[in-house]
C-alpha positions in Angstrom: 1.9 -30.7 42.5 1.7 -29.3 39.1 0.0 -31.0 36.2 2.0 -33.1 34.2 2.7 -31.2 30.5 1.1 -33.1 27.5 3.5 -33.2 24.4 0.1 -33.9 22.0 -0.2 -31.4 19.6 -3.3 -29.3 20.1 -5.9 -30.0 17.3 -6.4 -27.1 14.8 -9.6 -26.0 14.6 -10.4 -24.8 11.0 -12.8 -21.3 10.6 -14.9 -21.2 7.1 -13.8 -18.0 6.5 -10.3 -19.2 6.0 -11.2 -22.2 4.1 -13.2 -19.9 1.6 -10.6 -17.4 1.7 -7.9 -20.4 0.7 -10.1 -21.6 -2.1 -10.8 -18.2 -3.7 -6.8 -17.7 -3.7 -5.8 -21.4 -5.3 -9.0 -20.8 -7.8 -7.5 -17.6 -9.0 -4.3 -18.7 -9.4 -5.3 -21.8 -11.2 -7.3 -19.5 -13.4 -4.2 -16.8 -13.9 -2.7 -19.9 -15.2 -5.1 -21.0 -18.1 -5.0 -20.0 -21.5 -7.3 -16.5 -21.8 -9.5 -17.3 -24.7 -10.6 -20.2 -22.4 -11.7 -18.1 -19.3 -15.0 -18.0 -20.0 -15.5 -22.0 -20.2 -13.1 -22.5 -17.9 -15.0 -20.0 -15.2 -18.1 -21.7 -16.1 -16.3 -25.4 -15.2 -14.7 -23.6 -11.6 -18.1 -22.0 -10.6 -19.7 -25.7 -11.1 -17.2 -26.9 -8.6 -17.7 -24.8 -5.7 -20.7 -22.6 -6.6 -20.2 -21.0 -3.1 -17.5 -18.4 -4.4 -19.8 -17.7 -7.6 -19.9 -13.8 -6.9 -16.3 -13.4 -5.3 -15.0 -15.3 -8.5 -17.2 -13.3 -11.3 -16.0 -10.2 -9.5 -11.9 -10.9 -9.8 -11.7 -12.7 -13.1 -11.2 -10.7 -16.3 -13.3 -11.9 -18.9 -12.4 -11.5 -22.9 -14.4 -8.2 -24.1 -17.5 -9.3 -26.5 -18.8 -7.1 -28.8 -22.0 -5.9 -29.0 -23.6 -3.2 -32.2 -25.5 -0.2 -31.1 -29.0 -0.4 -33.1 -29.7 3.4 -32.6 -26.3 4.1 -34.2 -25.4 0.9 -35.7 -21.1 1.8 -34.1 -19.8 -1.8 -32.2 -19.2 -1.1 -28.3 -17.7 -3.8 -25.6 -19.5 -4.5 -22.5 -18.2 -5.7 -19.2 -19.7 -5.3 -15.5 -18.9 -1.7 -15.6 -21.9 -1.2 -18.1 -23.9 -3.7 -17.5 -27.2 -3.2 -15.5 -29.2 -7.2 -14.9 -28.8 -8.6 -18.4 -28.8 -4.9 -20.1 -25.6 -3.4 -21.2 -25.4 0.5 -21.8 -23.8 1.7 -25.0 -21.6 4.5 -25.0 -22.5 6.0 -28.5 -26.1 6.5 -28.0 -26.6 5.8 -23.7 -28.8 3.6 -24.1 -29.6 0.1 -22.7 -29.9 -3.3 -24.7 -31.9 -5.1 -23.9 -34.2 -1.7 -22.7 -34.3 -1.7 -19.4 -38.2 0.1 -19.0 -41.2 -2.5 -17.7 -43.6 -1.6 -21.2 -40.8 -1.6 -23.6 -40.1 -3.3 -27.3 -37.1 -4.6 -28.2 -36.7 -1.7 -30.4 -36.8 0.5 -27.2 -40.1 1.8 -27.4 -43.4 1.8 -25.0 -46.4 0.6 -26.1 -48.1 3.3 -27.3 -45.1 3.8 -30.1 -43.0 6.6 -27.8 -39.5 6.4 -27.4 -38.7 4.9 -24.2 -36.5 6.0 -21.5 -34.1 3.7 -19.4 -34.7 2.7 -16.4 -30.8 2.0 -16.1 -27.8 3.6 -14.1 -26.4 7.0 -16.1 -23.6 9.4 -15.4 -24.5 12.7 -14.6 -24.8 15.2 -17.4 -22.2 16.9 -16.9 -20.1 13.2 -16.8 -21.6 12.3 -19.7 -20.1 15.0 -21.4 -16.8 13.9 -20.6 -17.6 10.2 -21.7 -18.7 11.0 -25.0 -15.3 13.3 -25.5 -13.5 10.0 -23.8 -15.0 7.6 -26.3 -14.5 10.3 -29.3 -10.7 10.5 -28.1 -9.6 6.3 -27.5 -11.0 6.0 -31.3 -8.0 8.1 -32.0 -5.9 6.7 -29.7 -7.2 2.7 -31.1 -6.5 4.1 -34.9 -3.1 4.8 -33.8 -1.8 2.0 -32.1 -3.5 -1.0 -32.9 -4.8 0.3 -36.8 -8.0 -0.5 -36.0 -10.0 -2.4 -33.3 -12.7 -1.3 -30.9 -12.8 0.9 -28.2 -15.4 2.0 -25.4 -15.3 4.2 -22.7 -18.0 4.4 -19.5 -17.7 6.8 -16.8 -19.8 6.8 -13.3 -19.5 9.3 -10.6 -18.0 9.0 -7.1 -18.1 11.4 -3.5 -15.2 12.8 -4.1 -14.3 12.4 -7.7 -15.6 9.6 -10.6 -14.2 6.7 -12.2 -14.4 4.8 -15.2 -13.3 1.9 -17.7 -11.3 2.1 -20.8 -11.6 -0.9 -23.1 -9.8 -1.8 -26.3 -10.4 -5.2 -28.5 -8.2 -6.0 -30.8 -8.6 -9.3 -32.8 -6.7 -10.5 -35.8 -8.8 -13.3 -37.8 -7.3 -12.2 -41.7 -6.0 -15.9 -42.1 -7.7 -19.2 -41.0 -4.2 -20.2 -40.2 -3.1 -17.5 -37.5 -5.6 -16.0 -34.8 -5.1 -13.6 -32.3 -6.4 -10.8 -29.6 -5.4 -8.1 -27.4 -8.1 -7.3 -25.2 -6.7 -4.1 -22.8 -9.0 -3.4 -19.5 -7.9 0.2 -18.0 -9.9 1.1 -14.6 -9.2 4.2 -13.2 -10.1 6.0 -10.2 -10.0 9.9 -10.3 -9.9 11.7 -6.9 -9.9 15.6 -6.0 -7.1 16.9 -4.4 -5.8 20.5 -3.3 -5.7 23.0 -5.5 -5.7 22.0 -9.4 -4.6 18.6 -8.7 -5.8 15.3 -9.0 -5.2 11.5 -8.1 -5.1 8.8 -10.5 -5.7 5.4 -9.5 -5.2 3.2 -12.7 -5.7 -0.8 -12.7 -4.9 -2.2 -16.2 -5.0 -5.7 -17.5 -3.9 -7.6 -20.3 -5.3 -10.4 -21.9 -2.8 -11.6 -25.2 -3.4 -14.7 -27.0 -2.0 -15.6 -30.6 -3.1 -19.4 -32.5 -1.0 -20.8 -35.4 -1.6 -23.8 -37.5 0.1 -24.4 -41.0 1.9 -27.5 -42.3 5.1 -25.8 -43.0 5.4 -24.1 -39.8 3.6 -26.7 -37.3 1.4 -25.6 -34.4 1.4 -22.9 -31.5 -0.5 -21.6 -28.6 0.7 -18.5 -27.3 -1.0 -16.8 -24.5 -1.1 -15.0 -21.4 -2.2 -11.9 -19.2 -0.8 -9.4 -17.1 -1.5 -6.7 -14.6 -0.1 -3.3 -13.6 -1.3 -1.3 -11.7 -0.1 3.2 -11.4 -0.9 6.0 -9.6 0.3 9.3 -10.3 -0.8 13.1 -9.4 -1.6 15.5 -12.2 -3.1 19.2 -12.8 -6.4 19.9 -14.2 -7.0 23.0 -15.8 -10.8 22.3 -17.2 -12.9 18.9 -17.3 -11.0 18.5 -20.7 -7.7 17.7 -19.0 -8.7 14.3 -17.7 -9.0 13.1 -20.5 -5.8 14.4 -21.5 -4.2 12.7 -18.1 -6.0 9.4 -18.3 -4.6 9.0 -22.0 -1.2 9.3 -21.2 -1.4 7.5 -18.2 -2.6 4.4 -19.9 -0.7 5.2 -23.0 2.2 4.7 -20.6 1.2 1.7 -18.9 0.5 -0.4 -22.0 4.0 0.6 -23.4 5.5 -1.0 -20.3 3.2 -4.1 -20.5 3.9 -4.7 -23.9 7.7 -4.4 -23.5 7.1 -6.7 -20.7 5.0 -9.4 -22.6 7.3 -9.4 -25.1 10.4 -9.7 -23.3 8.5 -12.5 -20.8 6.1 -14.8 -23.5 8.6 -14.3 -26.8 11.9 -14.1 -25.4 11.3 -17.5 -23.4 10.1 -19.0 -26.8 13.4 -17.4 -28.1 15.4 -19.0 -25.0 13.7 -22.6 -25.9 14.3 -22.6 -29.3 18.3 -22.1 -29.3 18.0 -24.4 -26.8 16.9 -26.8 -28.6 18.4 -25.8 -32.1 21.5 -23.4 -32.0 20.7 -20.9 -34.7 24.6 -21.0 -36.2 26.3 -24.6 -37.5 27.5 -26.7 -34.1 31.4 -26.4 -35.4 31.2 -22.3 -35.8 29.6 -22.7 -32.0 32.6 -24.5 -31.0 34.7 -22.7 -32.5 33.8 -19.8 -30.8 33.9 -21.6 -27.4 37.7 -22.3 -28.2 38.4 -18.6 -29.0 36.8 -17.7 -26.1 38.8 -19.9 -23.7 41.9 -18.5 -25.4 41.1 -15.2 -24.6 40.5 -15.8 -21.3 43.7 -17.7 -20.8 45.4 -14.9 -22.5 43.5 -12.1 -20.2 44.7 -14.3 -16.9 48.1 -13.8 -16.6 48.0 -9.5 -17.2 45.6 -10.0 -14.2 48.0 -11.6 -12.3 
């Protein structure tokens, strides 16, 4: 005789990994939802929460670009992870770490006995570092042209089969105590051999867009947001030179598209909301045209027919 069948449910047994993995998806989407200028406090708030994901979570989230002078050559530079080495952050003007990284070092950067230190720190190659510093010399054009001003850095480390780097640019715009704003643009890119003269392109951008109002004639707003994109695209290399050449247009491309897309997403919903609320032409000329409408359709009916 057979054992009769059981129409309980069997209980489902839960694994940690999946309940981490669950909680580091909602956090990042609750975060992808928060106003940008408000990451950083907001992080600090989510990693007080469940401290468990503390490296998973600093390692996704985008974080607004600070800025940081060089004291050697006293140009501004952004940090981020990607030149950061313990609490030291490597400029891209003069390579060197601030704090200094060495064990019997000033803050000045100096040993004891009065010598100029060296880092301690992680450094491209020399022959990489070449190709930063004409990097960094070539996104202070490209800043200058499309955002009239700004900062921009550039840091490059080397990989197997290839290197890769970062491409920052901070834009903020503080000229009236009434409006605020930033654009804070985070290019990493991935730059692989191939065949021949050829190379791969891996780029991962990011855009982080907020804009603050306040004035008594035109009331209140709170406009921002972020967006990702990521391209990959072949292209040949004729000398060092022509990554830089390749990388340029490659972002040059993808921020045109996010912008487009930011615009056409954030400020045509505003748009969409306001006539929504307030037609922009007098309620009788919008009726009017609803009546002309219908009477062109009624005319266009019967020709159909």
């Amino acid at each position: 005789m057979s054992a009769p069948h059981s129409n309980s449910a069997s209980p489902q047994i839960s694994h940690p990994e999946d309940e981490a993995e669950q909680q580091l998806d909602c956090a990042l989407d609750l975060m992808r939802r928060l106003p940008p200028q408000n990451v950083e406090q907001n992080l600090v708030t989510l990693l007080e929460i469940v401290p468990e994901l503390t490296e998973d979570l600093l390692s996704s989230i985008d974080q607004p670009l600070k800025v940081k002078i060089d004291k050697k050559t006293g140009k501004e530079y952004l940090i981020c992870d990607y030149n950061r080495d313990g609490d030291s952050y490597r400029s891209p003007w003069s390579n060197k770490y601030d704090p200094p990284l060495g064990t019997n070092t000033d803050a000045d950067g100096y040993d004891v006995d009065g010598a100029e230190a060296e880092d301690e720190g992680t450094f491209p190659s020399p022959e990489l570092r070449k190709l930063e510093v004409s990097a960094n010399a070539a996104f202070e054009t490209y800043k200058e042209l499309y955002f009239n001003g700004g900062v921009s850095s550039v840091y490059l480390w080397d990989l197997e089969d290839g290197f890769a780097g970062v491409v920052l640019i901070k834009k903020e715009c503080n000229e009236s105590a009434n409006a605020k704003g930033s654009w804070d643009s985070i290019h990493v890119v991935e730059v692989l051999k191939k065949g021949g003269r050829l190379a791969l392109y891996k780029l991962t951008s990011t855009i982080m867009l907020y804009t603050l109002t306040d004035s008594k004639t035109g009331g209140s707003m709170n406009l921002s947001g972020s967006l990702s994109n990521q391209e990959i695209r072949e292209a040949p290399v004729d000398e060092p030179s022509s990554h830089i050449a390749n990388i340029g247009r490659l972002i040059e491309d993808a921020e045109t598209k996010m912008r487009n897309k930011l615009e056409s997403v954030y400020f045509g919903k505003i748009r969409d909301i306001l006539n929504e609320l307030r037609s922009p032409e007098s309620l009788k000329f919008e009726r009017q045209k609803g009546l002309l409408q219908s009477e062109l359709l009624g005319q266009l009916r019967p020709r159909k027919e």
